[in-house]
C-alpha positions as CSV (number, residue, x, y, z in Angstrom):
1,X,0.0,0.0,0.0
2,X,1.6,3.3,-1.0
3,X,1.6,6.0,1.8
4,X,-1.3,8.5,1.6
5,X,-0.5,12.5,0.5
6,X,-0.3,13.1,3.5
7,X,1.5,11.2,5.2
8,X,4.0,11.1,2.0
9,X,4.2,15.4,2.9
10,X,5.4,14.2,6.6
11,X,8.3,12.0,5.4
12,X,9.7,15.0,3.0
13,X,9.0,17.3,5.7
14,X,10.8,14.9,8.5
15,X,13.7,14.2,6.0
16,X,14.5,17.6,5.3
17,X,14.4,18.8,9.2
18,X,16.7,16.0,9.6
19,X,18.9,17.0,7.0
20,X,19.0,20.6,8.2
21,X,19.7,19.8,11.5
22,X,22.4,17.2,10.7
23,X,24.5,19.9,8.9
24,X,23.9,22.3,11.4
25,X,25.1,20.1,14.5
26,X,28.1,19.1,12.0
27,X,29.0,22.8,11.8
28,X,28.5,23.2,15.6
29,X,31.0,20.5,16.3
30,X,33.6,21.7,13.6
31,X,33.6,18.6,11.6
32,X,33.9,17.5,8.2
33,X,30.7,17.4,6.2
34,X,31.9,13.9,4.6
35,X,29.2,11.1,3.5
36,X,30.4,9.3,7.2
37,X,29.7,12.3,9.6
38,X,27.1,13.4,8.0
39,X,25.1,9.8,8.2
40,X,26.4,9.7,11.6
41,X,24.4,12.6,12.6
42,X,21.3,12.0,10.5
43,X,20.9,8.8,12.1
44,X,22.1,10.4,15.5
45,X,18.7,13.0,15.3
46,X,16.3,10.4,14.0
47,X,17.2,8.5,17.5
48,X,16.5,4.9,15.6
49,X,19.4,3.9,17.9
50,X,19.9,4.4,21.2
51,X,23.1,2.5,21.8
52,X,24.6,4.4,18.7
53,X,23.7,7.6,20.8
54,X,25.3,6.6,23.7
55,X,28.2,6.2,22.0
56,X,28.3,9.6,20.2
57,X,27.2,11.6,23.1
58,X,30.3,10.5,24.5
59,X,32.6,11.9,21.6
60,X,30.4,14.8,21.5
61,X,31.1,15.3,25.2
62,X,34.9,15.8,24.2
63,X,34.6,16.2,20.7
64,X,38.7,16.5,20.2
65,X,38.4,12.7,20.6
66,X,37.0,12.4,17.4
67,X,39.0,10.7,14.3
68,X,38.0,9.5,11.0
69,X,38.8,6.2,12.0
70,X,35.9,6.4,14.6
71,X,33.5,7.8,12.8
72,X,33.6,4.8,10.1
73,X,34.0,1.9,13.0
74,X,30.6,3.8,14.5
75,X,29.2,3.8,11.1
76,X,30.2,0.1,10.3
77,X,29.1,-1.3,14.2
78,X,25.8,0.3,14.4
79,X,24.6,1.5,10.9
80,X,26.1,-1.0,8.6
81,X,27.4,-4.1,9.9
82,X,28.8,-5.3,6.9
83,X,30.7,-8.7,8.1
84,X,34.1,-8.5,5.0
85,X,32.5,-11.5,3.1
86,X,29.4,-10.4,2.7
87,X,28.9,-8.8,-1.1
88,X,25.1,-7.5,-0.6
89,X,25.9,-6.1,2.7
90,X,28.9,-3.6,1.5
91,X,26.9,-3.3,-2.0
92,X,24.0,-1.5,0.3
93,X,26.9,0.5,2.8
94,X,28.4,1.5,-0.8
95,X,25.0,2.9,-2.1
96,X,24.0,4.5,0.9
97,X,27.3,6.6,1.4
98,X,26.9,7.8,-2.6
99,X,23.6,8.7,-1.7
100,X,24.9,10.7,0.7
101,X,28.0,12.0,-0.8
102,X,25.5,12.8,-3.7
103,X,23.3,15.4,-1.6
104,X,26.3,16.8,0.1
105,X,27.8,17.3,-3.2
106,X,25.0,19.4,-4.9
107,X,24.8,21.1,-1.1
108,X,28.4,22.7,-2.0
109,X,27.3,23.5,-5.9
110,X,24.4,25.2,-4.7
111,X,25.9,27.1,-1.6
112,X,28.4,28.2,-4.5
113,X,25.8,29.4,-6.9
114,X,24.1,31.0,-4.1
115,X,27.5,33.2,-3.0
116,X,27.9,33.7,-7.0
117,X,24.0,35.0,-7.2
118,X,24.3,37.1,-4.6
119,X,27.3,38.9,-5.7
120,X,25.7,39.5,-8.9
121,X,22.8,40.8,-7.6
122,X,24.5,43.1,-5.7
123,X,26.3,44.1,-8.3
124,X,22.9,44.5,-10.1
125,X,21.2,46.4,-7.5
126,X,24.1,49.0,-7.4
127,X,23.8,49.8,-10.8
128,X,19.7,50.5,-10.6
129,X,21.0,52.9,-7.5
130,X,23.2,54.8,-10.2
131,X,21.0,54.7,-13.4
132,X,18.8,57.5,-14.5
133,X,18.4,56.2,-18.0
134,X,14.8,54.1,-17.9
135,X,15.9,52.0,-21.0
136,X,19.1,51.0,-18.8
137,X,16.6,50.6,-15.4
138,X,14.4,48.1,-17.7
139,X,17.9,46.2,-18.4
140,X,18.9,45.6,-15.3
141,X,15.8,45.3,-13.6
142,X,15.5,42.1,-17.1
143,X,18.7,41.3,-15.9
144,X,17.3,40.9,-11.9
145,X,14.6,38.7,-12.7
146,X,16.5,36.5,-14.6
147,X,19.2,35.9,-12.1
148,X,16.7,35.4,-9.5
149,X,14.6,33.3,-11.7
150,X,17.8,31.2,-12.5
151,X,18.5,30.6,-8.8
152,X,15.2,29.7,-7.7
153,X,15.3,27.0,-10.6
154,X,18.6,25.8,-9.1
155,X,17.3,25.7,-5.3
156,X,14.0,24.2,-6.8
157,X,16.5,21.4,-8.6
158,X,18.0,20.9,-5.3
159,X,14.8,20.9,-3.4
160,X,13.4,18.0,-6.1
161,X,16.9,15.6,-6.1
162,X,16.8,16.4,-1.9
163,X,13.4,14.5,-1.6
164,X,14.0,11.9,-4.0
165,X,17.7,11.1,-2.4
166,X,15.8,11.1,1.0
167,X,13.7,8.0,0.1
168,X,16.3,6.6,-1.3
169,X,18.1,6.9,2.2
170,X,14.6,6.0,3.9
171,X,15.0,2.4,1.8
172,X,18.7,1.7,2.1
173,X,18.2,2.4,6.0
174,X,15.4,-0.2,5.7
175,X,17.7,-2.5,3.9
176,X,20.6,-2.2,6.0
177,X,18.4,-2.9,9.1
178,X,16.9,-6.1,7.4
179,X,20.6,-7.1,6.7
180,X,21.7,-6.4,10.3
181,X,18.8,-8.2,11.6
182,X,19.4,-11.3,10.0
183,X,23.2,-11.0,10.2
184,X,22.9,-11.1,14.0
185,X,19.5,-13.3,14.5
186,X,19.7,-17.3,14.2
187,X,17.8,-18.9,11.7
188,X,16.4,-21.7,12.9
189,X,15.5,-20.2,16.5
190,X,14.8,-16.7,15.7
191,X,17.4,-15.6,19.1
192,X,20.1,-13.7,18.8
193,X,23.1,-15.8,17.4
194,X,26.6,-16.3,18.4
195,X,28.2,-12.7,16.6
196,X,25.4,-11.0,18.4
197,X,26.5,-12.9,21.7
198,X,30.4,-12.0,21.4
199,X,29.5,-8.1,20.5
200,X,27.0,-7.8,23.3
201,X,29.1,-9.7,26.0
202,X,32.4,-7.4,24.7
203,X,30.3,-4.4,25.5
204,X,28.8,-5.3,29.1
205,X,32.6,-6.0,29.8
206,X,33.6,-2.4,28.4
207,X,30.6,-0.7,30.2
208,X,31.4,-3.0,33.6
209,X,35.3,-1.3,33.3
210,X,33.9,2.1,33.0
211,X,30.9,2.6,35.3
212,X,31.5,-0.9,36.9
213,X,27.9,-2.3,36.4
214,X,27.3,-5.6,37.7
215,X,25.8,-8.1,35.1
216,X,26.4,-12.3,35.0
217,X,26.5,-15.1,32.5
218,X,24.3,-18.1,32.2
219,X,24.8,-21.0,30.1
220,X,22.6,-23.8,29.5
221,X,22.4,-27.2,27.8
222,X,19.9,-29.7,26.8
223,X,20.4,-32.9,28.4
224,X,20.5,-36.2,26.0
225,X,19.9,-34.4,23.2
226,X,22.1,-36.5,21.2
227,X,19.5,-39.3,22.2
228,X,16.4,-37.4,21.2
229,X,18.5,-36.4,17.7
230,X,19.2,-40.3,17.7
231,X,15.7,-42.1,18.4
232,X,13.3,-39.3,16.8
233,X,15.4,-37.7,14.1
234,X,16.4,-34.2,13.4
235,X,13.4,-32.1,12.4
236,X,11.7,-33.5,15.9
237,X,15.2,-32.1,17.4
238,X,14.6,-28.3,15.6
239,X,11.0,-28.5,16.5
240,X,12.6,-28.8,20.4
241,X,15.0,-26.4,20.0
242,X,12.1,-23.9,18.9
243,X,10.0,-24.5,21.0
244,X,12.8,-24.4,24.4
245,X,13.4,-21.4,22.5
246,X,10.2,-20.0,22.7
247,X,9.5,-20.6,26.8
248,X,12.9,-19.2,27.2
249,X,11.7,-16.4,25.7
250,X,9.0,-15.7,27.8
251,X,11.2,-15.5,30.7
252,X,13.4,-13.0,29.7
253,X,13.1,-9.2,30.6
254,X,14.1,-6.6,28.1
255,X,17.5,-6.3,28.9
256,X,18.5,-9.8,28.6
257,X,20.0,-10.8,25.8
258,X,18.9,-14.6,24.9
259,X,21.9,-16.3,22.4
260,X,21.9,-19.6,20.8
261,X,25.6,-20.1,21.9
262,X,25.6,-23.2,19.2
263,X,23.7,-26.8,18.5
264,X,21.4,-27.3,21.6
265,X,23.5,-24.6,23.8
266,X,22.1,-21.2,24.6
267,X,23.7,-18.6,26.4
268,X,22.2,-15.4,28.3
269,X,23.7,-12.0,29.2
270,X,21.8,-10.2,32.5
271,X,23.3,-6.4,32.3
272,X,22.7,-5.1,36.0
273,X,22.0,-8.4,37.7
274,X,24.1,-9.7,40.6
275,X,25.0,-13.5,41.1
276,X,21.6,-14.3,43.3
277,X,19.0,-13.0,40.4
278,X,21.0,-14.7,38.1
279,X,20.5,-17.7,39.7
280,X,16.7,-17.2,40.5
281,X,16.4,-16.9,36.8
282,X,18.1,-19.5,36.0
283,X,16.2,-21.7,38.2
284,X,12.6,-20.3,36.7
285,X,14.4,-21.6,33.3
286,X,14.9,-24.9,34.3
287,X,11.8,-25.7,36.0
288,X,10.0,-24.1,33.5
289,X,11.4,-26.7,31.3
290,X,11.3,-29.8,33.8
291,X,7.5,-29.5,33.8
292,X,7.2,-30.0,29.5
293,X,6.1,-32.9,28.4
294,X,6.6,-33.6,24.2
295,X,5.1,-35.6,22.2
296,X,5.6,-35.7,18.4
297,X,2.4,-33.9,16.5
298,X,1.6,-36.2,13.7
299,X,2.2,-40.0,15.7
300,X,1.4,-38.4,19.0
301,X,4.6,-41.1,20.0
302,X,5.6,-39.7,23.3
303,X,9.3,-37.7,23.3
304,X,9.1,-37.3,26.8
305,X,11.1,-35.6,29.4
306,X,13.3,-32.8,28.2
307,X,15.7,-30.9,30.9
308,X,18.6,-28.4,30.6
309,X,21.3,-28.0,33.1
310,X,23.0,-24.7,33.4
311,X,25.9,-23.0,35.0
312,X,26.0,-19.1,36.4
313,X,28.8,-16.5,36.5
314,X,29.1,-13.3,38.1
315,X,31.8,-11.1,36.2
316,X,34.8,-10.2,37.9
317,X,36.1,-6.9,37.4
318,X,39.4,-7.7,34.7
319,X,38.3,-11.1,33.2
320,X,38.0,-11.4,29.8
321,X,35.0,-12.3,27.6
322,X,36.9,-16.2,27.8
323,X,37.4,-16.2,31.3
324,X,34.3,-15.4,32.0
325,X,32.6,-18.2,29.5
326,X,35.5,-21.1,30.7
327,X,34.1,-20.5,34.1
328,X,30.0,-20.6,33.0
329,X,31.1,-23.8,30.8
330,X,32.4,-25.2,33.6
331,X,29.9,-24.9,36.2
332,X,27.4,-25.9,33.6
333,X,28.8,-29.6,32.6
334,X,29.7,-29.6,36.9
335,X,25.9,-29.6,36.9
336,X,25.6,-32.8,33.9
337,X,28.2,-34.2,35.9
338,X,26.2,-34.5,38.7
339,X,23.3,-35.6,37.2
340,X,21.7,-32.9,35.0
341,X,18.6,-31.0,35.3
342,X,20.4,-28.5,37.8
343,X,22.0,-24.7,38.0
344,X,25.5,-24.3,39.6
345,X,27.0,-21.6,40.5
346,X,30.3,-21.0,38.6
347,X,33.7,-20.7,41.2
């Protein structure tokens, strides 16, 4: 369904605010008005992102500390996560930054023209202040119109290419969020997937270093799933591993992140949780779990019993993302070691 007049007018309207206001907060900060900076900024106003906010308040705070080289690891992490093998992905980040250098190109042409038709204007004007001779006053006044004409045909060009290239941005921003979506989602469960686990467990360590926020690790593991893979075959084991998925799901609270780690492993980051909620959670998980009963949908042959045994960790200020995961890991298989279906707290 294509958008209504209205609501077509809003979008131009919106895009062009945003524009204005990107170029303005780039000239209020001094930098470059390049295709990165300036798609920095647009995306910056539109507030799509919150994390990519956080991070450029903090340049903006002490806006010496900003580089080039930051600016395109921002625009790469958060607007265009463009993994190196991945043609369609840097075919879209390509497009989207000529886009952009487009408009910002036909910005400097026009601001140009504009210094150009102002100066002849001028120029204009002081000559009708001087003239007495109305066959000379009809000439320049001829000569008036048609420079003003002549820019308000350029601006009007500008005005035109402005909207179109804003839809154009409007779809590759669509495009690029489709692409990051599935680049960081797993396919079969619909969870976040192991790229999207390493990022977001790197950053709770970065933001534990600097404002020394407590969060925790929990890894768990479905028990004898080799069996169930073995006796019932492997579209009965996806059908398990979406549907654990799914009641995991409903246990989480926003700021959990829920990972399938990898195969019938799934991993969860708790940002501002100590080492007892982790735990609790943990525990709701597994019972949660415990109580299931499967059976397959077209036999109705019973599957049974289906339990997960998990292990819990704290971070300690200094660890490293593998530190931290060895010692989850390792209370988990302490709990299959001890007879599954249980949380343990990592040492």
């Amino acid at each position: 369904m294509s958008d209504s007049p209205t609501n077509q007018l809003q979008s131009d309207e919106s895009a062009a605010e945003l524009f204005r206001l990107s170029l303005s907060r780039l000239g209020k900060y001094r930098l470059s008005i390049t295709p990165v900076n300036y798609t920095l900024m647009y995306f910056y106003l539109s507030g799509d992102d919150l994390s990519l906010n956080e991070k450029l308040d903090e340049l903006f705070y002490d806006i010496e500390k900003w580089t080039d080289e930051k600016a395109k690891k921002l625009f790469n992490r958060y607007i265009c996560e463009c993994k190196p093998d991945s043609v369609e992905n840097e075919k879209l980040r390509q497009e989207l930054l000529n886009t952009v250098a487009n408009i910002l190109g036909m910005l400097i042409d026009l601001a140009g023209k504009t210094a150009l038709s102002n100066k002849s204007l001028e120029k204009q004007i002081e000559k009708l202040s001087v003239s007495k001779v109305p066959s000379d006053i009809l000439h320049i006044a001829s000569e008036i119109i048609s420079e003003t004409r002549s820019f308000v045909d350029e601006t009007r060009k500008f005005e035109a290419t402005l909207s179109t290239s804003s839809h154009v941005i409007q779809t590759l921003k669509h495009e690029l969020d489709d692409a990051r979506r599935q680049a960081s989602k797993d396919a079969l469960t619909g969870l976040y997937n192991r790229r999207m686990f390493d990022e977001v467990l790197s950053a709770a360590i970065d933001s534990n270093v600097n404002e020394q926020e407590p969060f925790c690790l929990l890894l768990l593991d479905i028990d004898n799933f080799k069996e169930i893979n073995d006796n019932h075959g492997h579209i009965v084991g996806d059908k398990i591993l979406i549907g654990l998925s799914n009641v995991l799901k409903k246990h989480m609270r926003g700021s959990d992140y829920l990972c399938r780690y990898g195969g019938e492993e799934f991993a969860v980051i708790m940002s501002e949780t100590f080492i007892t909620g982790a735990f609790s959670v943990a525990e709701n998980l597994r019972k949660s779990i415990d109580i299931l009963r499967l059976k397959h949908v077209k036999t109705g042959e019973k599957i049974g019993k289906v339990t997960i045994s998990l292990g819990v960790a704290c971070y300690r200020n200094g660890e490293s993302a593998e530190e931290i995961i060895d010692r989850c890991d390792t209370a988990m298989y302490r709990a299959k070691s001890l007879g599954k279906n249980r949380t343990i707290i990592a040492d």
